[in-house]
TORBA-269299 format. One record per atom (N, C-alpha, C): residue number from 1; chain; atom name; z, y, x. Coordinates in nm, 3 decimals, always signed. Each point is the difference from the previous one (the first is absolute). Layout:
BEGIN
NUM, A, CA, Z, Y, X
...
This chain:
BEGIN
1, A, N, +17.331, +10.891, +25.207
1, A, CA, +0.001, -0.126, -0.071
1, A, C, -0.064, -0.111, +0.082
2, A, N, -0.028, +0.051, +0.113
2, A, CA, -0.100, -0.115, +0.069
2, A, C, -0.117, -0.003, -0.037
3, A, N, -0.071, -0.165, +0.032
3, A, CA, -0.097, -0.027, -0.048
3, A, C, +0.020, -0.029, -0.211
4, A, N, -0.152, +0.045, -0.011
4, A, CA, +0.000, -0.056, -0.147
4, A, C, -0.074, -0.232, +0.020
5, A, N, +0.077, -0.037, -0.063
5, A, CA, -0.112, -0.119, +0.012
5, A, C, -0.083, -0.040, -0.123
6, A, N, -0.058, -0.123, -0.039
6, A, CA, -0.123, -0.030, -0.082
6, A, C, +0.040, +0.091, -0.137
7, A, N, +0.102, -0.033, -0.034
7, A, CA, -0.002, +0.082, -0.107
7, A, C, -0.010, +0.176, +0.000
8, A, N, -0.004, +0.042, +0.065
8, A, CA, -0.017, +0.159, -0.015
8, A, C, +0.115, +0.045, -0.019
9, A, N, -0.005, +0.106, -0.047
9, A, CA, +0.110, +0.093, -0.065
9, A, C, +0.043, -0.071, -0.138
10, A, N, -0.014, -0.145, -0.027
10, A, CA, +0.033, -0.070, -0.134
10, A, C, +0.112, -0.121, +0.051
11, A, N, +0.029, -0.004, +0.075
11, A, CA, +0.104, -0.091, +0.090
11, A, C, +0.094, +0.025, +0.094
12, A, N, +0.118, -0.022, +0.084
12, A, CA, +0.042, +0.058, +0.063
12, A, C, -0.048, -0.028, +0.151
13, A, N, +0.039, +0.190, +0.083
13, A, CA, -0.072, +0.031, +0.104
13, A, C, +0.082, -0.088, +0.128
14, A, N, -0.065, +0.001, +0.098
14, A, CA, +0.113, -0.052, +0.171
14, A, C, +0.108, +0.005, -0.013
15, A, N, +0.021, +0.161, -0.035
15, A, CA, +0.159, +0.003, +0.011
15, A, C, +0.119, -0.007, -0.066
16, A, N, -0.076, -0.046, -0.161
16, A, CA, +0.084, -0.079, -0.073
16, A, C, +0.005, -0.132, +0.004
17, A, N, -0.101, -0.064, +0.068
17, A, CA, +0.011, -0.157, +0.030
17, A, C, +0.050, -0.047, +0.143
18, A, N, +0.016, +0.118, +0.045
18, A, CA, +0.063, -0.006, +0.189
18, A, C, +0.198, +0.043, -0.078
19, A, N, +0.000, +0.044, -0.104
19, A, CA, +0.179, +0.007, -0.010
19, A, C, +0.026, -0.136, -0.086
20, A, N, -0.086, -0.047, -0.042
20, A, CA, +0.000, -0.138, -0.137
20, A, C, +0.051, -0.126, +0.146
21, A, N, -0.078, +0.057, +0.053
21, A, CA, +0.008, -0.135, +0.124
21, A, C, +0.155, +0.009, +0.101
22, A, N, +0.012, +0.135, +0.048
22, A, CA, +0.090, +0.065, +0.063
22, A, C, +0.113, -0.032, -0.102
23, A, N, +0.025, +0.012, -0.121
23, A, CA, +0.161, +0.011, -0.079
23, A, C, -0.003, -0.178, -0.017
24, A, N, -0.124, -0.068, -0.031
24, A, CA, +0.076, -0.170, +0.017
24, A, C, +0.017, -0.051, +0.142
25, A, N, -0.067, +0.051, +0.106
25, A, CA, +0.061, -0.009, +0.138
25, A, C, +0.129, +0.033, +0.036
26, A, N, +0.007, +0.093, -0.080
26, A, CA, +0.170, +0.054, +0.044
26, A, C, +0.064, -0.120, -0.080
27, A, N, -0.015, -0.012, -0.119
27, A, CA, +0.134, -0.046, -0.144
27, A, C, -0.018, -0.156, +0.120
28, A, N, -0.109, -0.082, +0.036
28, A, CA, +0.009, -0.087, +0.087
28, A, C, +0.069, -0.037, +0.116
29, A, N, +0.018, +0.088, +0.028
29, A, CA, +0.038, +0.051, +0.174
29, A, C, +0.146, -0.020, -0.031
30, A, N, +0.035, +0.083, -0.082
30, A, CA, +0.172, +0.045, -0.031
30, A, C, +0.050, -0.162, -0.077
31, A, N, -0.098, -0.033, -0.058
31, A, CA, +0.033, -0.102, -0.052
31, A, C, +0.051, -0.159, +0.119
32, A, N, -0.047, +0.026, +0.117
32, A, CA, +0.039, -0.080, +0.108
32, A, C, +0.066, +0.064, +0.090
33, A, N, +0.081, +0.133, -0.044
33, A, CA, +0.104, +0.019, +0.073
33, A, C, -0.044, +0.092, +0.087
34, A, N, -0.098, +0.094, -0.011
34, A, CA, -0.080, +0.075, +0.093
34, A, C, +0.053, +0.136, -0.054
35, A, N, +0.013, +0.100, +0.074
35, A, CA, +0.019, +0.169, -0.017
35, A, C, -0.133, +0.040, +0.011
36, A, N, -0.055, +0.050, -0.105
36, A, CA, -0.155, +0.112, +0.008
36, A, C, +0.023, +0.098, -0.026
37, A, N, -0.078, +0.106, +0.093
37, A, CA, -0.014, +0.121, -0.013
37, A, C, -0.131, +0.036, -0.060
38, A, N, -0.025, +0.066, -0.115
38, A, CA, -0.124, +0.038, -0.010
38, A, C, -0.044, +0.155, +0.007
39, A, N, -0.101, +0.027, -0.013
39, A, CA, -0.090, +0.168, +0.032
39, A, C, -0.006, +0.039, -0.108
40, A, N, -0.012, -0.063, -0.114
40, A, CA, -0.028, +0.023, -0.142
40, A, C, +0.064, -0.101, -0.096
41, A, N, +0.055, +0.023, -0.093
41, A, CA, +0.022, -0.153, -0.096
41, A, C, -0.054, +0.087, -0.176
42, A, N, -0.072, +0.087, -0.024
42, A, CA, -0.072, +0.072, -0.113
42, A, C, -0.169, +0.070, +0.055
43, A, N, -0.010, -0.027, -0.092
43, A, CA, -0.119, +0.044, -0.026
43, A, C, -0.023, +0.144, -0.027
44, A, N, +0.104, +0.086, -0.005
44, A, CA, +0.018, +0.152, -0.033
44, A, C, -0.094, +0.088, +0.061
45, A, N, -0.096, +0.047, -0.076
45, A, CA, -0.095, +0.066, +0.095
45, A, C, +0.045, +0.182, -0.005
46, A, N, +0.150, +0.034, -0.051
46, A, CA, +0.038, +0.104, +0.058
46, A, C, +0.075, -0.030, +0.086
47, A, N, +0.051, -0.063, +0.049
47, A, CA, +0.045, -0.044, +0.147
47, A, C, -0.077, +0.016, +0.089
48, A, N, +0.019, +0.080, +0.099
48, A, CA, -0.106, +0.049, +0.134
48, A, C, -0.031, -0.171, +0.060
49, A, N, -0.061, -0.032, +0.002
49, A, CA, -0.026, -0.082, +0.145
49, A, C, +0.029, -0.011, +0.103
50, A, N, +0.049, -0.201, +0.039
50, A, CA, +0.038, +0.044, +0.175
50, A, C, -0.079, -0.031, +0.031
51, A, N, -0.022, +0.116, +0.138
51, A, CA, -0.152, -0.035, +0.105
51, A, C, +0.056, -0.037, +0.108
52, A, N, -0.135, -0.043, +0.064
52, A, CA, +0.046, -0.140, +0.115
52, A, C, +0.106, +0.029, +0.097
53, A, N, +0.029, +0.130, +0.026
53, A, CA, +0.057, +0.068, +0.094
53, A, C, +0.205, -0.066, -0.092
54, A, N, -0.024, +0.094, -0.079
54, A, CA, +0.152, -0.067, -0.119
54, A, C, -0.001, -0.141, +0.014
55, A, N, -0.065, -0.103, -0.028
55, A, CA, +0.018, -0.126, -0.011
55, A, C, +0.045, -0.038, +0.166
56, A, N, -0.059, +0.050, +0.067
56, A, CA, +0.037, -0.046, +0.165
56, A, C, +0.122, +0.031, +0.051
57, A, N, +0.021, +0.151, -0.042
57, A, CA, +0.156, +0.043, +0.009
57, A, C, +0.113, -0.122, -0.064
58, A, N, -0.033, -0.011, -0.132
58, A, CA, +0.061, -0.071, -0.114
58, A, C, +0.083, -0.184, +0.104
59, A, N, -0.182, -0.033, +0.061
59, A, CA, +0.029, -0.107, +0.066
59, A, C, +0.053, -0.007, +0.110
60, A, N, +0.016, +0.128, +0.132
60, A, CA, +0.059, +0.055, +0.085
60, A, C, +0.169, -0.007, -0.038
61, A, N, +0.017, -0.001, -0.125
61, A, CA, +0.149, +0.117, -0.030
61, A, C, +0.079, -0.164, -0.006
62, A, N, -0.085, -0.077, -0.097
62, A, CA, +0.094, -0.143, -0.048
62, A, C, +0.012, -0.062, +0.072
63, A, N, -0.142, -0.047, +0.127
63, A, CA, +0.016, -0.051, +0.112
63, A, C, -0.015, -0.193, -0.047
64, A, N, -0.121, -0.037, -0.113
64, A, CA, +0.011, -0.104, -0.071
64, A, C, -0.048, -0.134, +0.099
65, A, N, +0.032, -0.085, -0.072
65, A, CA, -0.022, -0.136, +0.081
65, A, C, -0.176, -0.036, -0.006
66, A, N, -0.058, +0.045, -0.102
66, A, CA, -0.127, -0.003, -0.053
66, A, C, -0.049, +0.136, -0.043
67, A, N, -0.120, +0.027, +0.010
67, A, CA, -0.077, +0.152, -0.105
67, A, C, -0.097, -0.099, -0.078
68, A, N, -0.035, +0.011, -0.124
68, A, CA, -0.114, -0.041, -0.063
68, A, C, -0.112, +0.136, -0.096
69, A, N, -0.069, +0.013, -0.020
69, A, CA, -0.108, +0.120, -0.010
69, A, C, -0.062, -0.133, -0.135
70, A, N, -0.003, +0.049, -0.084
70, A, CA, -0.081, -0.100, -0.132
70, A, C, -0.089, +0.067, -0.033
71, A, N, -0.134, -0.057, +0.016
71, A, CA, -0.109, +0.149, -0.083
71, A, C, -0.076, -0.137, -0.058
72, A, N, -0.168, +0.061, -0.055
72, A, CA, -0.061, -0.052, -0.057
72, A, C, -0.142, +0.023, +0.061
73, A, N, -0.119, -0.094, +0.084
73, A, CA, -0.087, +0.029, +0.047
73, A, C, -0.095, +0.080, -0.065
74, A, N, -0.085, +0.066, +0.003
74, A, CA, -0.132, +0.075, -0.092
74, A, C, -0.114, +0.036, +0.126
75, A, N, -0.120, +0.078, -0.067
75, A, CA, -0.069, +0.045, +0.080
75, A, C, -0.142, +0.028, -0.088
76, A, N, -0.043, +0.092, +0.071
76, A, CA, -0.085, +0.098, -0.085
76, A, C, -0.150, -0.074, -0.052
77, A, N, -0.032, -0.063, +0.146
77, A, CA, -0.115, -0.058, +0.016
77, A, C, +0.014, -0.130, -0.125
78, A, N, -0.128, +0.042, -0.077
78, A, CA, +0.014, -0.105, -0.087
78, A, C, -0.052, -0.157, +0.016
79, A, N, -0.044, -0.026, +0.105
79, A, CA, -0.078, -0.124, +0.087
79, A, C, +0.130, -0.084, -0.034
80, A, N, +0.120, +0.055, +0.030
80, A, CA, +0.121, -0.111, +0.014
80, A, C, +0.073, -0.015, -0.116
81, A, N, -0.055, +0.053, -0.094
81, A, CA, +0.085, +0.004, -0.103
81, A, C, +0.049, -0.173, -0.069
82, A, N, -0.101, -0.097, +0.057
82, A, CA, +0.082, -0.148, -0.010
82, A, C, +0.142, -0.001, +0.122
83, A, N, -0.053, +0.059, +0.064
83, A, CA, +0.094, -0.075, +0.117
83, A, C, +0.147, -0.028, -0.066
84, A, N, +0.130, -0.097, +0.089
84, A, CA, +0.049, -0.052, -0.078
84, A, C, +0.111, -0.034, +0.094
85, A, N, +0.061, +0.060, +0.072
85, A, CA, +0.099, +0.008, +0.092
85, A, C, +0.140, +0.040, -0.017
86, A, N, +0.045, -0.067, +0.066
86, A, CA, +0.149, +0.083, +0.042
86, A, C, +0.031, +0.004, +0.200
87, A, N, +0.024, +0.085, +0.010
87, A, CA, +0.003, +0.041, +0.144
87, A, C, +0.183, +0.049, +0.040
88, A, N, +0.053, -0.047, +0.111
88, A, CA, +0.112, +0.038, +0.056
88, A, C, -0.050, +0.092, +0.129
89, A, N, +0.018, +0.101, -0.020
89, A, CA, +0.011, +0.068, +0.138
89, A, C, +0.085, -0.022, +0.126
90, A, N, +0.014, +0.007, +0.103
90, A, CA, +0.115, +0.035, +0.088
90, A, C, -0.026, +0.060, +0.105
91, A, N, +0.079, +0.076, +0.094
91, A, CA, -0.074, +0.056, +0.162
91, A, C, +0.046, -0.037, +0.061
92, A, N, +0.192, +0.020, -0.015
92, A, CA, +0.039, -0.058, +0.155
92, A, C, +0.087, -0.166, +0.000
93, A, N, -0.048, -0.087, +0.091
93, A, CA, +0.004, -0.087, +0.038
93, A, C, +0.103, -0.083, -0.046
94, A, N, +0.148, +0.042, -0.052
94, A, CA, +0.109, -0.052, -0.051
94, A, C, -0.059, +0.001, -0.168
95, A, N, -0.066, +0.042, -0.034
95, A, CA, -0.059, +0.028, -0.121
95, A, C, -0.076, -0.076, -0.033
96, A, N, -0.064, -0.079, +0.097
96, A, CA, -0.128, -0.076, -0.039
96, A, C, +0.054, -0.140, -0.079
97, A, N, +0.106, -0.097, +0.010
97, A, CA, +0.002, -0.084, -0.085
97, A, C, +0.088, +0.044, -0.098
98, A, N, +0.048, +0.095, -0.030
98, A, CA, +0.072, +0.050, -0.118
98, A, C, -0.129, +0.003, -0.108
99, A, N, -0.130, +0.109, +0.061
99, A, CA, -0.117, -0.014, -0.095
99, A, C, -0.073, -0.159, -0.016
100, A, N, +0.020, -0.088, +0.050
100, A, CA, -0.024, -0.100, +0.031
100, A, C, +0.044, -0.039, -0.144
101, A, N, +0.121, -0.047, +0.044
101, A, CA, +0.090, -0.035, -0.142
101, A, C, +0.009, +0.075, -0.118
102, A, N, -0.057, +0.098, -0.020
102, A, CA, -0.012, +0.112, -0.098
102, A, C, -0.169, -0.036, -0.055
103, A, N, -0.089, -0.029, +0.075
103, A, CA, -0.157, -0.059, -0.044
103, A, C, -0.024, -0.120, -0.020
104, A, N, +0.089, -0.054, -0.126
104, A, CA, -0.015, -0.127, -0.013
104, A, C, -0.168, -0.090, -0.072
105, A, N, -0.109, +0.101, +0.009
105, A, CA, -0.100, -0.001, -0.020
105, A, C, -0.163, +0.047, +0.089
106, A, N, +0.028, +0.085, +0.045
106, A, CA, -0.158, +0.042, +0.081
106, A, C, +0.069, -0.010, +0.146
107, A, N, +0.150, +0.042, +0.008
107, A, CA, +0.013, +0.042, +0.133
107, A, C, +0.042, +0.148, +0.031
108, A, N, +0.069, -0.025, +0.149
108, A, CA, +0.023, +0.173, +0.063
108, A, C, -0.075, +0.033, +0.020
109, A, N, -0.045, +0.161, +0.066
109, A, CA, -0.090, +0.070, +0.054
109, A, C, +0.092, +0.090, +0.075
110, A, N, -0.066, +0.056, +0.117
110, A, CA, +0.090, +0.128, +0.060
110, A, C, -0.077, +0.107, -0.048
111, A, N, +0.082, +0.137, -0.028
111, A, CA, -0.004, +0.032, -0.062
111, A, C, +0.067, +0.135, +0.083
112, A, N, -0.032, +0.108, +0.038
112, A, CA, +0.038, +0.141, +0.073
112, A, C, -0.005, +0.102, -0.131
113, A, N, +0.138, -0.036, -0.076
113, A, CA, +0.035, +0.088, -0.100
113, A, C, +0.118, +0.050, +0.014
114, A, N, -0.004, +0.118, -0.051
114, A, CA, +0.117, +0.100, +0.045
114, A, C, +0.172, -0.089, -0.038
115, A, N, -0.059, -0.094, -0.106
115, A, CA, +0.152, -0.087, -0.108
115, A, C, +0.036, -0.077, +0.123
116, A, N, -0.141, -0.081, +0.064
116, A, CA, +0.021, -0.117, +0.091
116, A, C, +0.037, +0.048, +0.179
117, A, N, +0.024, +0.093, -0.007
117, A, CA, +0.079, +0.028, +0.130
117, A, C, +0.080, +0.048, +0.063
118, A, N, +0.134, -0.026, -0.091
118, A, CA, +0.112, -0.004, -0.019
118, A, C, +0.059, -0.014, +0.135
119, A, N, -0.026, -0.142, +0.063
119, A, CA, +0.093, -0.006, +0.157
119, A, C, +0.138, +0.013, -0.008
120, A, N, +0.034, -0.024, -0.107
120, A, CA, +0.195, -0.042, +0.010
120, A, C, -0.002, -0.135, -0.069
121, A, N, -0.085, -0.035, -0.125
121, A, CA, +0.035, -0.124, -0.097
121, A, C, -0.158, -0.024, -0.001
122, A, N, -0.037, -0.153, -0.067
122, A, CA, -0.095, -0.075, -0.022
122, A, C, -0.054, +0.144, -0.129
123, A, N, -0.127, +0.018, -0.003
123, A, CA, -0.062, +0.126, -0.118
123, A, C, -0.105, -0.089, -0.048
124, A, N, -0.054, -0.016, -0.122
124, A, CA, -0.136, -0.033, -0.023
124, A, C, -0.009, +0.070, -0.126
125, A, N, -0.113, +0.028, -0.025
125, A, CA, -0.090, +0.078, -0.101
125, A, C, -0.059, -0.093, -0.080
126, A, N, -0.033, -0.071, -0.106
126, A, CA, -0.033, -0.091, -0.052
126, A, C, -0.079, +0.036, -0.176
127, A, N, -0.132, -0.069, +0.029
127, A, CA, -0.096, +0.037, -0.126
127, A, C, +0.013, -0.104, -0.104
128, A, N, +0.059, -0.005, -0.108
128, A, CA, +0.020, -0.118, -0.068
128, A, C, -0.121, -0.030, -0.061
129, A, N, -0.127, +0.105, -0.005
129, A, CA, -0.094, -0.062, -0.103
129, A, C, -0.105, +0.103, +0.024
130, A, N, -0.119, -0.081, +0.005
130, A, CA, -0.124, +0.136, -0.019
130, A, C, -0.061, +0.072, -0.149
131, A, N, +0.095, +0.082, -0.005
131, A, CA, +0.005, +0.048, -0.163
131, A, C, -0.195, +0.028, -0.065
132, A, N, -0.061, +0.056, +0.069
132, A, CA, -0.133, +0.042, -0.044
132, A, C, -0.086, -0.153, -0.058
133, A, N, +0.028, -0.089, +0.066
133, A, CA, -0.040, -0.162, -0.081
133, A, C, +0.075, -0.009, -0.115
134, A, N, -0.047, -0.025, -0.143
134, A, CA, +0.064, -0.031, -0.089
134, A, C, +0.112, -0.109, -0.035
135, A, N, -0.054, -0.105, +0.069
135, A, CA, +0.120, -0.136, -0.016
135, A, C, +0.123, +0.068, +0.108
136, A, N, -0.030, -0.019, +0.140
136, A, CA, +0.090, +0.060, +0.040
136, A, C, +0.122, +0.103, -0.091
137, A, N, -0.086, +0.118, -0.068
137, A, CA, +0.095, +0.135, -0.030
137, A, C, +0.083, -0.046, -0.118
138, A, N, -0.080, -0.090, -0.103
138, A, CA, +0.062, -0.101, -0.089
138, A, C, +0.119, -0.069, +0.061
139, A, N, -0.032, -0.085, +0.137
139, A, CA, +0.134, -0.068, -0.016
139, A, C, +0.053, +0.125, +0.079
140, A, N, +0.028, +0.075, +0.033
140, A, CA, +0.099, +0.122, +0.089
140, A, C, +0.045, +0.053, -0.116
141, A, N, -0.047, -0.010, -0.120
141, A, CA, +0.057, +0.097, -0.128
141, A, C, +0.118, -0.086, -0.062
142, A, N, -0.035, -0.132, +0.041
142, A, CA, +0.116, -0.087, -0.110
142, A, C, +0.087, -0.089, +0.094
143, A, N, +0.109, +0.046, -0.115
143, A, CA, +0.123, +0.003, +0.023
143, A, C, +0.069, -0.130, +0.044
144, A, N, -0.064, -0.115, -0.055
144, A, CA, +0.072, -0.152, +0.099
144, A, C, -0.074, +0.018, +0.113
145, A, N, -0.140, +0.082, +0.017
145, A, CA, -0.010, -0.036, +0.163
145, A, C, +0.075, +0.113, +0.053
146, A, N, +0.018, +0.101, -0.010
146, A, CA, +0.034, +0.114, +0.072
146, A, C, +0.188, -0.082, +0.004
147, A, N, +0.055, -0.088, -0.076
147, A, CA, +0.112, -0.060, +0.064
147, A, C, -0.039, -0.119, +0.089
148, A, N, -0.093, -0.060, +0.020
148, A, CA, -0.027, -0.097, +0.079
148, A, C, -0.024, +0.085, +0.128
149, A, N, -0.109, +0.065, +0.007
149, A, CA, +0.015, +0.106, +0.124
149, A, C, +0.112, +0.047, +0.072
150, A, N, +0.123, +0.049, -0.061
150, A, CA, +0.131, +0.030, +0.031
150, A, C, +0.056, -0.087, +0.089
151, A, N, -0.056, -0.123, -0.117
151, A, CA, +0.115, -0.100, +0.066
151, A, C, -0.067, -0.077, +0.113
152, A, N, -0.110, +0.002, +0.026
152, A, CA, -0.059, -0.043, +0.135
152, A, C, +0.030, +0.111, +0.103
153, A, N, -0.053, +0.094, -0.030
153, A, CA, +0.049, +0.131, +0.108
153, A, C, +0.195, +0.001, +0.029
154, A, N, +0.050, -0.061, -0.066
154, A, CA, +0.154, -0.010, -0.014
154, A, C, +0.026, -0.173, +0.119
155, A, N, -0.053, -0.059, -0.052
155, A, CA, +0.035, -0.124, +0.089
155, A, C, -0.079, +0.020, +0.129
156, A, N, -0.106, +0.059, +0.019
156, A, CA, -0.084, +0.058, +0.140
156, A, C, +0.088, +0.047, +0.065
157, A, N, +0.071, +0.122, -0.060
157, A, CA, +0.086, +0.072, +0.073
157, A, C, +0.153, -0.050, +0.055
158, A, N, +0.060, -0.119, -0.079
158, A, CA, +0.078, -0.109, -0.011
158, A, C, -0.067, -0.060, +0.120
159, A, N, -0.120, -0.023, +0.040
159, A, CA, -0.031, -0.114, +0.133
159, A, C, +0.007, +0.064, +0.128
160, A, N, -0.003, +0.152, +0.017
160, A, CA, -0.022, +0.052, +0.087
160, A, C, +0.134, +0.018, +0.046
161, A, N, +0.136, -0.026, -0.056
161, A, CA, +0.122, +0.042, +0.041
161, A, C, +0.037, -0.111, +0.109
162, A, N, +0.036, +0.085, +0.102
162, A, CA, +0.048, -0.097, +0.131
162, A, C, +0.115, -0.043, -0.056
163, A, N, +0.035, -0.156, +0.024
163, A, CA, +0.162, -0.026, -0.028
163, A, C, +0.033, -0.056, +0.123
């Protein structure tokens, strides 16, 4: 399930707010004429899981113009539990203003993650929200922002296309 955020086990976990974000990214995407592939589009937790190894194949096999990785920041240490970020990852170098245009708020970071080093298409890994802060996990839970999110991560990805 991922991380749990402010709310506990009384709200929903990462990885129901990493597919909330992921299915209006897609309905967005398609909606400007875009083909998405996704890793998951349910929440089915008898459905095995794809692990990173499956998702890389997955992105190997389609051969996409873009990879995007949607999660939700957390962390144990409770010191940060204000913090209040969103972070774009990227590693390799064709990647870097795709996350650029994808962090329309704090900014890229590089980022040596197994999602982000792809080396065929632009990859970024991207934290929409630091769930363990309450306002944050609040707005990551609701639903006009989690479409505003989409649709910024949708026109980001719209800026990065060479024409």
């Amino acid at each position: 399930c991922g991380a749990y955020g402010a709310a506990g086990l009384y709200g929903p976990a990462e990885a129901e707010l990493n597919l909330a974000v992921s299915l209006a990214v897609r309905d967005r995407l398609e909606q400007m004429g875009a083909t998405v592939i996704m890793t998951r589009e349910t929440d089915d937790r008898e459905t095995p899981k794809i692990v990173l190894d499956e998702r890389v194949r997955m992105a190997v096999d389609a051969k996409p113009d873009f990879f995007l990785s949607i999660h939700h920041n957390s962390t144990g240490l409770t010191r940060y539990v204000s913090a209040d970020w969103t972070v774009s990852y990227y590693c390799e170098d064709d990647s870097e203003t795709y996350a650029a245009n994808l962090a329309a708020t704090k900014g890229e970071e590089w980022g040596y993650y197994y999602v982000t080093r792809l080396g065929f298409c632009p990859a970024v890994l991207f934290e929409v929200g630091f769930i363990p802060n309450p306002e944050q996990y609040e707005a990551c839970a609701d639903w006009e922002t989690i479409c505003e999110t989409a649709s910024g991560l949708a026109e980001g990805l719209l800026r990065s296309v060479p024409w």
